[in-house]
N, C-alpha and C positions, 0 to 999 in steps of 0.2 A: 397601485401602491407606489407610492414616494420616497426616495430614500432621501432623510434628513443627516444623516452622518455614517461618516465611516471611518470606526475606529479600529486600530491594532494594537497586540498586544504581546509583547514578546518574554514570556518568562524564563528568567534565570534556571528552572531545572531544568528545560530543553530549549538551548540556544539556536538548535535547528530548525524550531516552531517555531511561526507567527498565527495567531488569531488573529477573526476578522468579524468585527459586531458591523452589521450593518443595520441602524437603527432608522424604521418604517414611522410615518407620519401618524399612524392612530398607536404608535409606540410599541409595533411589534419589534422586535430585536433578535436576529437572525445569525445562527455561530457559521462560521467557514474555518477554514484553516490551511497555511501552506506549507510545506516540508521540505528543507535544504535549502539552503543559502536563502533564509530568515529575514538580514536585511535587506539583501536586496530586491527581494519579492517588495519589503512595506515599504521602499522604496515609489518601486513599480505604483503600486495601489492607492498610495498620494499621491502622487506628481501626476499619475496618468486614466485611472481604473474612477477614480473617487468625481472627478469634476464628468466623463463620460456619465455616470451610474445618475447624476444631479440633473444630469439634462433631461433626461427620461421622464416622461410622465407618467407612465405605469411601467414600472419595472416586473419581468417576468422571468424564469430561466431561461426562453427561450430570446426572448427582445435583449435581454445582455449578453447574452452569448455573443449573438450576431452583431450588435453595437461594441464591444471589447474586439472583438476579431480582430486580432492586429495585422498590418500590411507586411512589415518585415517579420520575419523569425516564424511567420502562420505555420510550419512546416516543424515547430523544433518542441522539447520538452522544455524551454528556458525558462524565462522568470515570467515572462507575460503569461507563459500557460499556465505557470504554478499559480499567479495571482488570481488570473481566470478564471483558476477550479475553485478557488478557496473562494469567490464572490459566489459563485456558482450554489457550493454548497449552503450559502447564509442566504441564498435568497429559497433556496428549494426548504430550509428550513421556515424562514418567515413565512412562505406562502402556504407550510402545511399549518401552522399556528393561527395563522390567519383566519384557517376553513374549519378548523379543527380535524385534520386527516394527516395521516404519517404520511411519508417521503413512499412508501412502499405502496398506499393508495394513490398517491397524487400521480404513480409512475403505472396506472392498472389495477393495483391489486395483488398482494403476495399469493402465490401460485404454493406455497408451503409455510408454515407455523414455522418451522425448528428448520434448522441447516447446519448439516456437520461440520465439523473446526477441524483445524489439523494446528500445531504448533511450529512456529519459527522460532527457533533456537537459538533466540539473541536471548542479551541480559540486558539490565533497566540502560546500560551506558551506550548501547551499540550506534554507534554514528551519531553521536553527539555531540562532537566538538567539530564537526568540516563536513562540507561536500561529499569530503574522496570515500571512494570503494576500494580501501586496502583495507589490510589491517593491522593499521596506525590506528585508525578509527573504531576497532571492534569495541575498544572498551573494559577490555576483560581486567580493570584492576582489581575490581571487588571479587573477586572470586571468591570470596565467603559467603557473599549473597545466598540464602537457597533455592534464588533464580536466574542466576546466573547461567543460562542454559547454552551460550556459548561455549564458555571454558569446558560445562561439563562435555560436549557431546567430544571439543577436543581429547580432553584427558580420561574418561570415562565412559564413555558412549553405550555398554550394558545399562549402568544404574539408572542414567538418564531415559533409555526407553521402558526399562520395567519402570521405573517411577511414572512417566508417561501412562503407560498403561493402566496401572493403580488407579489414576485418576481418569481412565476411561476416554483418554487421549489418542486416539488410533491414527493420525498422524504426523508425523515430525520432518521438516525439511533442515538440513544439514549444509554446511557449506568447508570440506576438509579439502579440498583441491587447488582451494585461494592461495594460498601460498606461494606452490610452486607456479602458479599463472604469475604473480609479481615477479619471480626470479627472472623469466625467461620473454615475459610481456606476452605469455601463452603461446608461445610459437612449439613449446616441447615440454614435456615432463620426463623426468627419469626415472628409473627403476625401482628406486630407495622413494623416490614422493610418489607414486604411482602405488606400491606396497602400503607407504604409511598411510594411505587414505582410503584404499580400499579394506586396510584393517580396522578404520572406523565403522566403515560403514556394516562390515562384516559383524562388531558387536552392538553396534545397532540392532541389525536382523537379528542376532542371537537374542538380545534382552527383549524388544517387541516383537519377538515370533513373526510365525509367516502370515500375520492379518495386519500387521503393523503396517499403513503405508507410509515407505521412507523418499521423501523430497530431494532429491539431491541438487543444491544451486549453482549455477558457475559463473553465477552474475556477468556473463554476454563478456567472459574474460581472454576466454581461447580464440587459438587460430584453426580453420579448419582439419588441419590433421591431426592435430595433440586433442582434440574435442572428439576428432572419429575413435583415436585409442582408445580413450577416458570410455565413452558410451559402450564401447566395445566390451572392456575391463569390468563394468558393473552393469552387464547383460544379468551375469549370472545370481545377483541378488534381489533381483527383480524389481526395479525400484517405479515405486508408483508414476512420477517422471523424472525426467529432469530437464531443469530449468534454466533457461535463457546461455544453451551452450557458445553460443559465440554472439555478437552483437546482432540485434534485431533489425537492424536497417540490412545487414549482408544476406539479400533474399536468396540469390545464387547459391550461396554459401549453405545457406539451410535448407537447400531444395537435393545438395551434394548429400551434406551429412543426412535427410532423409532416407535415403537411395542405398544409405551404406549401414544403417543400425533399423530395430524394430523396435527399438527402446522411446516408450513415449517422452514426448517432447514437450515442454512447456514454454510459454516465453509472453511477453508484451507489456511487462510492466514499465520499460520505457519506451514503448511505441507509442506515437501520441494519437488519437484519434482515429476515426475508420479509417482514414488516409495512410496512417502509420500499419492499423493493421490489415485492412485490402492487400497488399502485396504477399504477406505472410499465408492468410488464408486460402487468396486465392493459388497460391502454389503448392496447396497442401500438407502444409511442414507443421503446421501448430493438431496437436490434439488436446492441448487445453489451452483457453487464453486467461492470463492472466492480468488483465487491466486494472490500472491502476484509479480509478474515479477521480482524484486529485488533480494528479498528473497529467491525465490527460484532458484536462482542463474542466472536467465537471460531470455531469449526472448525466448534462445534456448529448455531450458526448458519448461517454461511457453506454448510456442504454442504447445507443445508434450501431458502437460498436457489439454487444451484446447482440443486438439482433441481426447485424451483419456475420456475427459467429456464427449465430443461429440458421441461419441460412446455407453455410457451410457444413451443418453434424457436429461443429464447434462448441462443447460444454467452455462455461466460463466458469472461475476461479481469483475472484478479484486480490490482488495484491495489497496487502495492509502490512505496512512497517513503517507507519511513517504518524498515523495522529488519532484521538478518538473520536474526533466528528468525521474522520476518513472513514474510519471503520465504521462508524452506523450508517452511514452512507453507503457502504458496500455490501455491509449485511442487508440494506434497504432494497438496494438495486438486486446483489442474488437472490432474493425472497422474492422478488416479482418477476423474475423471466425465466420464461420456460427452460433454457440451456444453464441454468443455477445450479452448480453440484454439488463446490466446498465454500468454503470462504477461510482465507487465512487470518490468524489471530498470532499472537504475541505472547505469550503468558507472563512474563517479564513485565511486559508494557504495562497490561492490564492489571496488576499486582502491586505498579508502583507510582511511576510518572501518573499517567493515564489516568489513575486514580487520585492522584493527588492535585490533579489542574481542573477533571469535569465532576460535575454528577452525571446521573442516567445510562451510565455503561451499559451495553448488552450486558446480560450475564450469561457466562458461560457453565454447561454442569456437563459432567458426563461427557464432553467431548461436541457438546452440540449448544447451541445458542439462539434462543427465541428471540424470533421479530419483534421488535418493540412494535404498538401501535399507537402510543403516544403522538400528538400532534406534531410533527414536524420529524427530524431526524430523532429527538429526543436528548441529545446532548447537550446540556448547560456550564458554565464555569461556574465555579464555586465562588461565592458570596466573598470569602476570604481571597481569593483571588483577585478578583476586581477591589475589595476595599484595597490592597497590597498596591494596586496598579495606581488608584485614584490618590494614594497621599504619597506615593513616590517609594517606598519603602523596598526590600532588597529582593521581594518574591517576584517582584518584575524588573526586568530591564527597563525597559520602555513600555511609555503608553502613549500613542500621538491618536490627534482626532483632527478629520476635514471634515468642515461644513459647506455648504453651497455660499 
């Protein structure tokens, strides 16, 4: 397979996506996608991804992987590995359309039909307008939305789990401890932020009863001791894990706070690569990995790392907050390996954006979401999208295309 162009596609409702058509010489046309900082990934992907991918005479995921592998940065989540993953997934998408085989065949073979969801408690705007992991960036203007699931779980956090529930949602991850990490850059929480978040979580537990499993995030914010209190403080609510308590590169650090809580741990959705998570596993600090497929540069990776969990007693739980060809791509990947437990979904996402840029969505019912087996990952842009893009019109930002 040939690639004759490579185009992107950056829509106005999510300024923090770029799409990636990379369009095959018998005219297959294969979606990728990249997440944060939008330009400068398609930056990346012109100037340097698009004349590499041309060279190639049969492009494969695994022949691009290894011909993109950049010299500097091989080591980082930066823009070379977000462009990476997003070729990455448009070629594992072409090459299933090609055979006629899902992303979930091409990778073995789903090992399961269905795979439980759990819900992240963002709303359609969450990190949409920047990079940063504050929360400048949450979003919550729309709070009228009725999926606004940020704001609720802040202001509300019963309604929000029995509504959950209702719809057969069993579990919800949370993020009420962000705040005071910004005040202090995580080195300490106080008494009064410490109260007010474990009183969230507290009607959490009460609205989704004791089956509910509740996520708690700290997006890798804390410092070692304020992260050992925190884990400490919400022993008692049992929380299914929690998630990326202090940065994922400080192995030391997690091998401490191991040693000092029994409270499961989750973490890697910025660890890039087996390289990123070998240190973590092998010091036994992760009981669930959460990899990103994107992020960390593709499928080719992701299943490498997946079977290096795998190796470890390591259940995975791929990270999705970020695009819909991400997410079929993760449902793809947990569907075929044997350490596949959850997969995280968005309700939010799926409900609005997500729906308004592709077709082919998973669909999710009951709390669980069936394998597409559709040729490729399954996800398409909508017809009206691309018309939008080709005559310049305001549902897209940008549309640029490289040729050989």
């Amino acid at each position: 397979m040939r690639i004759t162009s490579l185009e992107t596609l950056r829509p106005a409702l999510q300024p923090n996506l770029v799409f990636v058509l990379l369009h095959a010489d018998d005219g297959t046309v294969g979606l990728g996608e990249a997440f944060f900082g939008a330009r400068a990934v398609e930056a990346y992907l012109h100037e340097t991804a698009a004349r590499i991918l041309f060279d190639l005479d049969d492009v494969t995921p695994a022949s691009a992987a290894l011909a993109l592998r950049p010299y500097n940065g091989f080591a980082s989540g930066g823009v070379e590995q977000r462009g990476n993953g997003a070729v990455d997934l448009a070629i594992w998408d072409a090459v299933g359309q090609r055979s006629g085989l899902s992303v979930a065949r091409l990778l073995g073979g789903a090992v399961r039909t269905t795979l439980e969801t759990y819900n992240t408690c963002a709303g359609a705007d969450y990190v949409r307008t920047s990079t940063q992991q504050n929360s400048a960036n949450w979003g919550t203007d729309h709070s009228a939305s009725p999926w606004e699931d940020l704001d609720a779980f802040l202001t509300r956090p019963e309604q929000l789990a029995t509504e959950l529930r209702a719809e057969g949602i069993t579990g919800m991850k949370i993020w009420p401890f962000d705040r005071a990490a910004e005040r202090t850059a995580g080195t300490s929480i106080s008494s009064r932020e410490m109260d007010a978040a474990l009183g969230i979580v507290a009607a959490a537990r009460a609205g989704g009863g004791p089956d509910m499993r509740i996520m708690i995030e700290l997006h890798g914010l804390w410092q070692l001791p304020a992260a050992t209190e925190i884990l400490h403080q919400l022993s008692e609510f049992q929380p299914f894990w929690v998630e990326d308590p202090i940065r994922s590169d400080a192995v030391d650090a997690y091998a401490q706070l191991r040693r000092r809580t029994e409270v499961p741990i989750a973490g890697g959705e910025t660890a890039v690569g087996r390289r990123g998570f070998a240190p973590l596993l092998g010091a036994g600090v992760l009981d669930y990995a959460t990899v990103d497929v994107q992020w960390t540069g593709g499928l080719v990776e992701a299943r490498q790392v997946a079977s290096l969990a795998d190796a470890h007693g390591v259940p995975i739980a791929p990270h999705d907050c970020t695009g819909p060809a991400t997410l079929a791509a993760a449902i793809h990947l947990t569907a075929s390996q044997p350490n596949g437990v959850i997969q995280e979904t968005v309700r939010a996402f799926l409900r609005t954006w997500y729906r308004d840029l592709v077709t082919g969505l998973p669909e999710v019912e009951d709390g669980h979401v069936t394998v597409p087996d559709d040729p490729g990952h399954g996800v398409k842009l909508r017809p009206e999208v691309l018309a939008a893009a080709a005559d310049g019109t305001d549902a897209s930002v940008c549309r640029r295309v490289s040729t050989p």
